[in-house]
LUMTORVO-60938 format. One record per atom (N, C-alpha, C): x, y, z; residue in one letter. Coordinates in pm, whole numbers, plus 50000, padded with zeros to 5 digits. Atoms other than C-alpha are relative to their C-alpha. Layout:
<nodes>
XYZA ...
</nodes>
This chain:
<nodes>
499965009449889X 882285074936695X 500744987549953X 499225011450049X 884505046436691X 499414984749999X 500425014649995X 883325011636604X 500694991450084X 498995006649937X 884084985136837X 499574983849921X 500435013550085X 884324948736691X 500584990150056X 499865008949903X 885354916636822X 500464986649877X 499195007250053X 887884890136641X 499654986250042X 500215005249969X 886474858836628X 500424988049873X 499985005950088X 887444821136491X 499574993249988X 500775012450047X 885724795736319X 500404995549894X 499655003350136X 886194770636103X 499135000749919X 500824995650123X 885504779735721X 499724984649957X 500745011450048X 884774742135663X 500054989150110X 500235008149830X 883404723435958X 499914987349951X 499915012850040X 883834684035976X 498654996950002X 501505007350010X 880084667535910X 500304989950113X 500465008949886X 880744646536203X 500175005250138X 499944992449827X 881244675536474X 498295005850026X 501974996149969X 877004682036407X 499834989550036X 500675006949888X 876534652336625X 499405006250077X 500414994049912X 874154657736876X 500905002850133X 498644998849927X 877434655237152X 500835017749953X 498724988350008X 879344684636948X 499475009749969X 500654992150091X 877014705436745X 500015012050094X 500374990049887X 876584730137032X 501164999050073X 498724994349931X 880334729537134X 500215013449999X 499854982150005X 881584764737235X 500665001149893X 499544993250133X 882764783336980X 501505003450047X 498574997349998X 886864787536972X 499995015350012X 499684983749975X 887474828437053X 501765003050023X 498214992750038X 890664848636956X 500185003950142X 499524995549858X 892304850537297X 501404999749970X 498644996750015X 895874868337281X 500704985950060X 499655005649922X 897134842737503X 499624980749976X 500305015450052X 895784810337337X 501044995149944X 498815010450076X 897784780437173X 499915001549869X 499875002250102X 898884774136823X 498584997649923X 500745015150027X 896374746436793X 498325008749969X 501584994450079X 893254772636754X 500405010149887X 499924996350129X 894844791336487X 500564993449935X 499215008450100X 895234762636252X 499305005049925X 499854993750148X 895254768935884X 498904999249944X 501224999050065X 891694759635822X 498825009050039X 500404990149927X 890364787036041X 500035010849919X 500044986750093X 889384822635910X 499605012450092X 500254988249956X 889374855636095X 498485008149929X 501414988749973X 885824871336138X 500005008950039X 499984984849929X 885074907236247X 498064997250020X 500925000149934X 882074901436458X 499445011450070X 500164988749933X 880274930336588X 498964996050114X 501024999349907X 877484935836894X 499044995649950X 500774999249976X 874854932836725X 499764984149928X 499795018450085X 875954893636543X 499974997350131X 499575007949898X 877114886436843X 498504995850141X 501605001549957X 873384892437014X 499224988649947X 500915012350115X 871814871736714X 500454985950038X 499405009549979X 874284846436806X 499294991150164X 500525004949856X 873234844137163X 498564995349986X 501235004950029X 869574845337104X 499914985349892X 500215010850056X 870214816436885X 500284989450044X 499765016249898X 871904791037162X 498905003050052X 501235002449926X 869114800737354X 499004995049976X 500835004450121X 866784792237093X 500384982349987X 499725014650036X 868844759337053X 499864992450122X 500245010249899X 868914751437445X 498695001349995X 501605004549987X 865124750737441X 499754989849880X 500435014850115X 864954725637146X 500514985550098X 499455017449951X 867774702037318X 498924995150088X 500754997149821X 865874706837679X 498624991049985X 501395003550040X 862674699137534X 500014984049905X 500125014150039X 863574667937338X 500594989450086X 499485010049911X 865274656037631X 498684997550103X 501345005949927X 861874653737802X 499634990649942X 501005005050108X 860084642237510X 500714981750018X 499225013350038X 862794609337512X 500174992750148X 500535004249837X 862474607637926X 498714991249980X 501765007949969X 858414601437894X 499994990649885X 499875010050055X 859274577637599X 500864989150022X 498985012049928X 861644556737786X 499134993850093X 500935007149933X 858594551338031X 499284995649929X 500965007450043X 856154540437788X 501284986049940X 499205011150030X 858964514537661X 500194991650092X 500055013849886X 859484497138013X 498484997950039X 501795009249973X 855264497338052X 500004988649898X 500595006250068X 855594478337745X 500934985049990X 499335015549949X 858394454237878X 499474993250079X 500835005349871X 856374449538172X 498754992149959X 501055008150077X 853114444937987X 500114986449935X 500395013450139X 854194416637769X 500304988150117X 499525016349917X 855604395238092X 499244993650018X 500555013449884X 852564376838211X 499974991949902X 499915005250118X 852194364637838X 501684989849995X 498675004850028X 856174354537804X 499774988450136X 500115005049871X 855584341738198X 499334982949989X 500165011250030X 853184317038095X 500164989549860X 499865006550096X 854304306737753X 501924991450059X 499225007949938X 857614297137940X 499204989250091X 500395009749921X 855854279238197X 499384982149912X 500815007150091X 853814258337935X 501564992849923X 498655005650042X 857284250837774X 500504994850117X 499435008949863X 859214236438075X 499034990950025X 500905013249959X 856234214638131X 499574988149910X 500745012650091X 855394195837814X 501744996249941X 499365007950016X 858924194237777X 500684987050134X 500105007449917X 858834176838114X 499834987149976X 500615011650082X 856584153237949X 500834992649893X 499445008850167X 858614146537643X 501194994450059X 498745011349980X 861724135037846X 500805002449911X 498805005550069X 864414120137680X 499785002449830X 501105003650099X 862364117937372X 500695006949911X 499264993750085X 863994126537033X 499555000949947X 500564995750076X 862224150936873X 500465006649901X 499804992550100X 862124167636520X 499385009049981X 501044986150042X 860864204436510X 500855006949923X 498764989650075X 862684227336262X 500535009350074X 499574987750000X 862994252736436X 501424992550103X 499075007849937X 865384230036699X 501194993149916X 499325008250046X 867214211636410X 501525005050016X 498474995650008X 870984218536412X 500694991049924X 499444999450107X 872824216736107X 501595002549992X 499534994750028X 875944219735970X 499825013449996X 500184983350038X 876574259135949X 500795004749852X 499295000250102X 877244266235579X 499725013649985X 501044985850040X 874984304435565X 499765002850107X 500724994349875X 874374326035860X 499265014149980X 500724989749990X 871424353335854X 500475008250120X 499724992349913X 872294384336049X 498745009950029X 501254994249972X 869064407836179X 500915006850074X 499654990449972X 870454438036251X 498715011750042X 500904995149941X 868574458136481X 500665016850019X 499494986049965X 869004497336437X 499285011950026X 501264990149955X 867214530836517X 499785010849884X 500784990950082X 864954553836296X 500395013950012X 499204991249954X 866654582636407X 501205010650001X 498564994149954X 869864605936453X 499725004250128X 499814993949916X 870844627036726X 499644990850100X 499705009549881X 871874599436972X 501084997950007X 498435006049976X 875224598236982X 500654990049943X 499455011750099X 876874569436889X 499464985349963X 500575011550011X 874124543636923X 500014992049856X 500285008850163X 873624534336551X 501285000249970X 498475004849963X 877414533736524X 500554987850057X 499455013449967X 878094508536761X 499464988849981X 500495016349985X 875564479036712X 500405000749787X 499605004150117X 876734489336327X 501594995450007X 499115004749945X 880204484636422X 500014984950036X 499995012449976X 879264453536571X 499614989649909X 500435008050061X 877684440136289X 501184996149920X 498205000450091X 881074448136068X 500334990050033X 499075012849877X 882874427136338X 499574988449926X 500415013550022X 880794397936289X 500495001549892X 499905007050142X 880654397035899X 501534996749984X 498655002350009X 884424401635919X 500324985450056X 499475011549923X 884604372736139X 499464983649930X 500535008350062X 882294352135950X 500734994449871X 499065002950147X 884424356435601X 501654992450057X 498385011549963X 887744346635810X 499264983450007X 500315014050000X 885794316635872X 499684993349906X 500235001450116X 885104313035507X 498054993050007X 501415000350033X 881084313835583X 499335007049895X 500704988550058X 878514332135387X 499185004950107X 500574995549855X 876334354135569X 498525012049868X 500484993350036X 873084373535454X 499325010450115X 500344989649888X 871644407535662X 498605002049999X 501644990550007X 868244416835724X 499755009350088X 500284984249941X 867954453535849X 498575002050028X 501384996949970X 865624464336051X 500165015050042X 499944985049950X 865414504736140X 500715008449871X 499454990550081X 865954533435880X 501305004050055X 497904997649988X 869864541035994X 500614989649965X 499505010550074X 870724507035898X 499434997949885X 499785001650187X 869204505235568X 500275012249936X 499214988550059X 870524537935474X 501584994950006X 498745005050020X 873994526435555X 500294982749907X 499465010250083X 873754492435390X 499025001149854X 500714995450137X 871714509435077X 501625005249915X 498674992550086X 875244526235035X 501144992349963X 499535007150043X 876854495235033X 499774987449968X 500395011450061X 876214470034780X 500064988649970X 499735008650003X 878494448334841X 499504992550110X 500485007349874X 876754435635155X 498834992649971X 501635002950030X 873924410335078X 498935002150092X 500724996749888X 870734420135233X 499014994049943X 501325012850043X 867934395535221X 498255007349973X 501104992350016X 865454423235332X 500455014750075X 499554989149947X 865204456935454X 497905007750069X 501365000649971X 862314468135687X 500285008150151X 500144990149925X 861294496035910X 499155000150127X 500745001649914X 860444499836278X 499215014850037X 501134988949963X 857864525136490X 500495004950106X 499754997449870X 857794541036774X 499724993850077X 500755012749873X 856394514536984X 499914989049919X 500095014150057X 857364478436873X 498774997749995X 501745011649981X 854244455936849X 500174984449960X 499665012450029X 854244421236819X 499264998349839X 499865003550169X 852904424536436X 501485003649934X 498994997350058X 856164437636351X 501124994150036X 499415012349983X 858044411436533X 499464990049910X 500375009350103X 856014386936362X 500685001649833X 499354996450147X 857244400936014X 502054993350006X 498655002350002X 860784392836119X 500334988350036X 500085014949968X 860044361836275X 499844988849822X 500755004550119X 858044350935938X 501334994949924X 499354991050076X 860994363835758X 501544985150012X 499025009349999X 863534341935947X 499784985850021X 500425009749935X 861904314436037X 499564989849834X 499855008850159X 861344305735617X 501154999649973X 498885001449989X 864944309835604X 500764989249982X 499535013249923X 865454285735843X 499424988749906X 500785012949957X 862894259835790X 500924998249825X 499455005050173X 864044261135366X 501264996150011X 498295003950022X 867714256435457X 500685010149920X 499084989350046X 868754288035298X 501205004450102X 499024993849908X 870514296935591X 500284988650102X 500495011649860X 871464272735881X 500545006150130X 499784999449883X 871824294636166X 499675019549959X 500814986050010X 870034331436263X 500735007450131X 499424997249909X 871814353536458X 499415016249988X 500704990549997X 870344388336611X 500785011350086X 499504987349893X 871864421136680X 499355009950033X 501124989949913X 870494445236892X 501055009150107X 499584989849878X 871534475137166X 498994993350108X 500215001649877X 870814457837496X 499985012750122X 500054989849935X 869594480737733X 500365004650155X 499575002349885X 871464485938046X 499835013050133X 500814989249932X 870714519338201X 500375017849878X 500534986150117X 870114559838081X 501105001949918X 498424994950014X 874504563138073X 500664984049892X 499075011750073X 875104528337899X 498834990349944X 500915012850128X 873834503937626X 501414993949926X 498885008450036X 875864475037531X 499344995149858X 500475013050119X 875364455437149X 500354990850034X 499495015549941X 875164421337199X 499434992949895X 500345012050105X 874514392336948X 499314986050094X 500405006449998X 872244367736991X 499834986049905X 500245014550058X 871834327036861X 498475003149983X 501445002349959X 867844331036755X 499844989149972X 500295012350027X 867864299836537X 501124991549983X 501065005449918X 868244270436582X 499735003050203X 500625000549882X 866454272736923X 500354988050075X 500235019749977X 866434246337198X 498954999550018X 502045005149998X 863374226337293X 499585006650134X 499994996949875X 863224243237647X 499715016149972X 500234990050008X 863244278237449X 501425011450013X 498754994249977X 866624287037564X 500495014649902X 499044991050107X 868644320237384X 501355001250045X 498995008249965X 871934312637351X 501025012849913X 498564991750130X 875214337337204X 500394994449950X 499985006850145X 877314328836940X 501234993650095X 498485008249917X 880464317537283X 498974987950045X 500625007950005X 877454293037296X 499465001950178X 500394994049809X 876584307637704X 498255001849940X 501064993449991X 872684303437730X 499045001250094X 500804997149916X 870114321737922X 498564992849976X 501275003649967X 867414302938089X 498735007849994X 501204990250038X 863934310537930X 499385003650155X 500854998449862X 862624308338334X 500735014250040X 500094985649934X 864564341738391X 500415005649927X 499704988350130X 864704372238254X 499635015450116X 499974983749941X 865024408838362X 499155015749962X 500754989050068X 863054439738302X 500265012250100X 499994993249931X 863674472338404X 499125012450048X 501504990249935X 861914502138588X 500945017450045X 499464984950001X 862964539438567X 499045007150101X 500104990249824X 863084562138893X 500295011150036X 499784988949923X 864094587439082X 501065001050108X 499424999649873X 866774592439311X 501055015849997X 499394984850012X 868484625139428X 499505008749930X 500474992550157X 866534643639157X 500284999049891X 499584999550140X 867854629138872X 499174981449966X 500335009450084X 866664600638661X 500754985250004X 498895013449971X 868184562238713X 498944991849947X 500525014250010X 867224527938641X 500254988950083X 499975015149966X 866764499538806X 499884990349917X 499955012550079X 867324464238657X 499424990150140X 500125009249957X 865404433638810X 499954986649941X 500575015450082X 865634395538750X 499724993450066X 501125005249966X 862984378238761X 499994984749946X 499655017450023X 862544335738781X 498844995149997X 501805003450008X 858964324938658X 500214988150044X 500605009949938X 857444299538847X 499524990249915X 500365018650109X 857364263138655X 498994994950063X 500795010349963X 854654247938835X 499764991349941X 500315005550017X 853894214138792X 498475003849934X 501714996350018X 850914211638583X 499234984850010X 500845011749927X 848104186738741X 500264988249950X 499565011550069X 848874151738701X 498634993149950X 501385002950091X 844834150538555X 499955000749875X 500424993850142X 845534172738276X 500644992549944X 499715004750058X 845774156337982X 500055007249830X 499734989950117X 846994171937608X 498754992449894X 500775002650074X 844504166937399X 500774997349828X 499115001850111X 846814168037103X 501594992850038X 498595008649943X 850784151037124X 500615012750042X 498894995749894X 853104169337339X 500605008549892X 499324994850112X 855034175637014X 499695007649923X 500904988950094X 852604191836782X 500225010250106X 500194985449940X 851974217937087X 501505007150013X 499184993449959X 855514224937145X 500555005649812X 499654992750140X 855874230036753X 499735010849943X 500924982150052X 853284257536747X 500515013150139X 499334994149836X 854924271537135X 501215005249896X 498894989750026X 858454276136978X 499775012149936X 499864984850107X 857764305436695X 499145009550120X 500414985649865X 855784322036986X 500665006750056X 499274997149929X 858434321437176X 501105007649864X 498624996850091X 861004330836891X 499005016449983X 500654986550013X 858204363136808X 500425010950162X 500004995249890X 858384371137180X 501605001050049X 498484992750024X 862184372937198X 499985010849873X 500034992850146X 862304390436856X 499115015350062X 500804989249976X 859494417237027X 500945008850154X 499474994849894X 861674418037333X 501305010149993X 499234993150055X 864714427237141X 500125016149938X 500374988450034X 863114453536961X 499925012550106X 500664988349890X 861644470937287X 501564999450074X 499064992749941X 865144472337443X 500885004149902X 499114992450097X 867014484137130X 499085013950009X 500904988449981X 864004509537157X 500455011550100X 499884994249912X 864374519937507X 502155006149998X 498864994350017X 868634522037444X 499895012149951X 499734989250102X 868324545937149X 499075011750091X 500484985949921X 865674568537397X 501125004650095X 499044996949911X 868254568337622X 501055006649966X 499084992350046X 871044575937444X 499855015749921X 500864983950077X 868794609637269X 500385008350117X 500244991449879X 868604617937626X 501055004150087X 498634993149920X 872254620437726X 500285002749900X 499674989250157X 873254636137362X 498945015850057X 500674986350001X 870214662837444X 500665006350120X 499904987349878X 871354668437792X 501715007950003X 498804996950037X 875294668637663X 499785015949982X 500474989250126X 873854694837374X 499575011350118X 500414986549895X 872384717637683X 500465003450050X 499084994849895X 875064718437911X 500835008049920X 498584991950058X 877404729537604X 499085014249939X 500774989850041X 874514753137509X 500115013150154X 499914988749880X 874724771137890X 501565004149993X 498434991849973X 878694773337859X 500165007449892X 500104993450140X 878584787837481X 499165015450054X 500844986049984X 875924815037651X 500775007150062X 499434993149884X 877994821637937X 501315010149895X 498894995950106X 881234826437690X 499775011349875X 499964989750128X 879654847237419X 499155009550089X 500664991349927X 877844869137701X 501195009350063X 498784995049971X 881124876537856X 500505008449934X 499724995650110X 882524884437544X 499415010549935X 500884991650049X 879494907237455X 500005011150106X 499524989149907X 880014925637777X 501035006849980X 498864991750031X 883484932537725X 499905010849887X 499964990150089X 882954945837404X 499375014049991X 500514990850044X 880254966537502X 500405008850107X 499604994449888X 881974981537796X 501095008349886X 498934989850070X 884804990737551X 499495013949882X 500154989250081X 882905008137298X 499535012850096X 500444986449917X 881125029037579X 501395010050050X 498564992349951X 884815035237729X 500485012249905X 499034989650086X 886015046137391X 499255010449950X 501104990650064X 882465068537311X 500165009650122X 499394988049869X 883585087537680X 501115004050005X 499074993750039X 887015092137591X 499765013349852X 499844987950049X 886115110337275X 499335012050035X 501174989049911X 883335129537460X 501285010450061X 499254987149941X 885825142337697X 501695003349915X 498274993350077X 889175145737452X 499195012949881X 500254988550121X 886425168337196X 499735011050118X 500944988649889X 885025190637544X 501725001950052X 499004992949975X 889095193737607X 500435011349891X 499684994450116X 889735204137268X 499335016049953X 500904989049974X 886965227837304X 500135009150045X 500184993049850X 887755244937629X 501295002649975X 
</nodes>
C-alpha cells in the first residue's frame, strides 16, 4: 500500500520573539505549489509529515485554544475586581481632596514650607517605573519600558542624573541585565495593589525627596484607557503642590477635585469600557469649625496621603492595563488557534482522501491484473 505524506515548512530556528502571546499560535506556513519565494527562504527545512503527526498536531491547537480561551476569562473577571478597587478607594481620595481645598482655603496667600511642596533646583531626578509581573501581554511591558529609555535619554541630553526604582518583576529582570542603569531599589507588586505597597514606594520616595538626594520624582506607569488601548504616561509625583495637584513633566496639571474611574460593560455581546469624570464636591467647611492644630501641620501630614493615594492609584491602573492587554493577546492567540485548525484540517482531509484514492486504485489495477 502506498504511503501518503504531506510536505510541510517550518522554520528550523524560530525567532524568540515570534512566542509572543500575538504570534505563538500563528498558522503554520504549508508547501503550496503556487506560493511565493518569501516562504521558501533559506532558513526553512522540508518536513515529511504524515496523518497521523498531523492529527497530534491538531489535537494540540485545540489543546492550546482552551488554555488561550480560558485565560482570557480568567483576565476579564480580573479586570472587574481592579475597577471595584478603583471605585472602592474614591470616597477616601473624595474626602481627603475635599479636606485639602479647604485648609488650603484657610492658608491663603500664606507662604508655606512643607517638603514635600519645596521646589528646587533640579540637579537628580528619581524615575519609578511601573511594570507588570507577567508575560503574555503583548507589548505592554515594552512600551512603558520604552518609555522609560526615552526619558533617561532625554534626561542625559540635558546633562541630569537620574536614579530608577522598579517596581514589577519584568522591569527588574530587564534592568538586572543592565548595570549600567542606576537603580535605587527594586521591588515587587501583587495581584491586587494595596495601599501597604504603595506606602513602600511612597516611604521610598518621599526620603529621597525630603534628604535632597534627588530633587524631583517622576512616575511611570500604563494609564488605562480601555480593553484595545493603554497609553504610558509620566507623571511629576514630587515636588507636589499645596492643593495636591499631579502635574507632567510639559508642566499641564490635573486638578486633585477631578478624576476619572472606569466601569466595564456590555454592549452588543462583547466587552467595552466606559470612562467617567468625576468633580468632588469642595464644600465649604462650617465657619464654627475650628483646627485644633495649625492649618499647616494638618496639611503636612494630608500631602503623603495624598502622594500614597496617587502612587495606589497608579498601580491599580497599570494593573487593570496589563489585564487588558492578556486579554486581547489571549483572544489574538484564539482566533489564530481556530484558523491554524481550520488549515491543518483541510490539509488532513486532503491527504486522507488521497491515500484512500491511491489504496482504490491499487485495489482495482491488482483485480485487473487478476482477471
Amino acid at each position: 500500500m502506498a504511503a501518503s505524506n504531506l510536505t510541510m515548512w517550518v522554520s528550523s530556528r524560530p525567532d524568540p520573539s515570534s512566542l509572543s502571546s500575538r504570534s505563538f499560535l500563528a498558522p503554520l506556513p504549508l508547501h503550496i505549489p503556487n506560493a511565493g519565494a518569501a516562504a521558501r527562504s533559506s532558513r526553512s527545512t522540508q518536513i515529511q509529515c504524515g496523518l497521523r503527526e498531523l492529527r497530534e498536531r491538531i489535537d494540540s491547537v485545540k489543546n492550546t485554544q482552551k488554555i488561550t480561551e480560558a485565560m482570557k476569562l480568567v483576565a476579564a473577571a480580573k479586570v472587574r475586581r481592579a475597577q471595584e478597587a478603583v471605585v472602592n478607594a474614591r470616597p477616601f481620595s473624595e474626602t481627603l481632596v475635599e479636606v485639602l481645598y479647604n485648609i488650603n482655603e484657610q492658608l491663603g496667600t500664606e507662604d508655606i514650607d512643607i517638603p514635600l511642596t519645596k521646589v528646587r533646583p533640579v540637579k537628580k531626578v528619581a524615575l519609578v517605573v511601573v511594570t507588570g509581573d507577567r508575560g503574555l501581554c503583548g507589548g505592554f511591558n515594552n512600551a512603558i519600558i520604552k518609555k522609560a529609555e526615552s526619558r533617561i535619554r532625554e534626561l542625559k541630553s540635558l546633562g541630569l542624573e537620574y536614579t530608577v526604582i522598579s517596581v514589577g518583576k519584568k522591569g527588574n529582570s530587564y534592568f538586572i541585565r543592565r548595570p549600567y542603569i542606576p537603580v535605587d531599589r527594586f521591588l515587587e507588586g501583587s495581584n491586587l495593589p494595596t495601599a501597604k505597597e504603595a506606602q513602600v514606594i511612597a516611604d521610598d520616595v518621599f526620603s529621597l525627596f525630603v534628604s535632597e538626594e534627588v530633587d524631583k520624582v517622576e512616575l511611570l506607569y500604563t494609564k488605562f484607557v480601555s480593553l484595545v488601548k493603554s497609553e504610558p504616561v509620566i507623571h511629576t509625583l514630587l515636588p507636589l503642590s499645596p492643593r495636591g495637584e499631579i502635574c507632567d513633566i510639559n508642566g499641564v496639571c490635573v486638578d486633585a477635585a477631578e478624576d476619572e474611574f472606569f466601569r466595564l460593560t456590555t454592549r452588543e455581546g462583547k466587552l467595552t469600557v466606559e470612562r467617567d469624570v468625576m468633580r468632588t464636591k469642595t464644600a465649604d467647611f462650617s465657619p464654627i469649625l475650628q483646627f485644633e492644630q495649625d492649618p499647616i501641620q494638618i496639611l503636612d501630614a494630608l500631602l503623603p496621603l495624598y502622594l500614597n493615594s496617587q502612587i495606589l492609584r497608579s498601580l491599580q491602573e497599570s494593573l487593570a492595563s496589563e489585564l487588558a492587554a492578556r486579554m486581547s493577546a489571549m483572544s489574538n492567540a484564539s482566533d489564530n488557534a481556530v484558523e491554524l485548525r481550520k488549515n491543518l484540517s483541510m490539509v488532513y482531509n486532503r491527504a486522507r482522501q488521497a491515500k484512500i484514492t491511491g489504496e482504490i486504485l491499487e485495489i482495482v489495477a491488482g483485480a485487473n491484473a487478476l482477471g
